[in-house]
DRENLO-660204 format. One record per residue: residue in three letters; x, y, z of N, C-alpha, C in turn. Coordinates in steps of 0.05 Angstrom, whole numbers, plus 5000, padded with zeros to 4 digits. Last residue first. Layout:
AlaXYZXYZXYZ;...
# end
This chain:
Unk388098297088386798537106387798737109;Unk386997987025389597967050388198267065;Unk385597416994384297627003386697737028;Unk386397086956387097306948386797476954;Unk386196436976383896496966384896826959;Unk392596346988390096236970387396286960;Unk392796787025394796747006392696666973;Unk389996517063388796817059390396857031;Unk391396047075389196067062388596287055;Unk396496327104396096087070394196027063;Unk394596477153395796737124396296537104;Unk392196027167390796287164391696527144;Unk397395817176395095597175393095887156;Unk400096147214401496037188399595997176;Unk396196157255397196347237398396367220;Unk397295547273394995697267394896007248;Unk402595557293400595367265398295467255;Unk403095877327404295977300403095857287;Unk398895617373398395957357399995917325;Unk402395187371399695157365398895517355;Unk406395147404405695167384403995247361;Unk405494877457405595247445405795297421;Unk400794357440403394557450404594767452;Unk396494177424396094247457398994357450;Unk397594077361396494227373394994427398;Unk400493617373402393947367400094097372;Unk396593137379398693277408399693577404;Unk394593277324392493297352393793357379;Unk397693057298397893367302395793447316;Unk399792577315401492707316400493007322;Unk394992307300395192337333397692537336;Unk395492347250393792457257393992487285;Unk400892087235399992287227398892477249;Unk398491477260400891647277400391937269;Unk394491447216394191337254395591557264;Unk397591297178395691537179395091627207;Unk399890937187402091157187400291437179;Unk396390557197398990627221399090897220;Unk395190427130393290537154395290657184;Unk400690537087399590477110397690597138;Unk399690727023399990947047398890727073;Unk397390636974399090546984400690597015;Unk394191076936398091116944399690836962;Unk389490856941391090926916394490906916;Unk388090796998387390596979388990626954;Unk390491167031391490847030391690707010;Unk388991627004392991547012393491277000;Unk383991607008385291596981387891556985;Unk383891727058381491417043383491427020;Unk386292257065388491937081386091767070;Unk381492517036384992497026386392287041;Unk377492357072377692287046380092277032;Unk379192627117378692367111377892247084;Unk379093177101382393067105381792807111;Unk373693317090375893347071378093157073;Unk372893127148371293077126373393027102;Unk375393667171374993327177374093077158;Unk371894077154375293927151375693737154;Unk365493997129367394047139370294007141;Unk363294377078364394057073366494177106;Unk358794737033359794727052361594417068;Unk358294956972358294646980359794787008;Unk354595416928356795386944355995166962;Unk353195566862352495396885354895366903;
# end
């Protein structure tokens, strides 16, 4: 059975669990997240993305 789950999703459940378990101020999830919403308008943004892409390709064992 395969579970489809989008990202968003995922990575709100990991900062639900920061706060509530780790202790992790709500703020500093805040900032985080607005952080990589701006890197991602920057030129940047391609290498993140391709970094982003060859570490999941890493992870799952599949390389082209």
């Amino acid at each position: 059975m395969t579970v489809s789950l989008p990202l968003v999703f995922v990575l709100g459940l990991v900062a639900w669990g920061a706060v509530k378990f780790l202790g992790v101020r709500t703020w500093i999830v805040v900032v985080i997240a607005l952080f990589g919403f701006w890197l991602s308008h920057t030129f940047m943004a391609p290498a993140i993305e391709s970094g982003t892409r060859s570490g999941v390709d890493v992870v799952n064992g599949s390389h082209d």
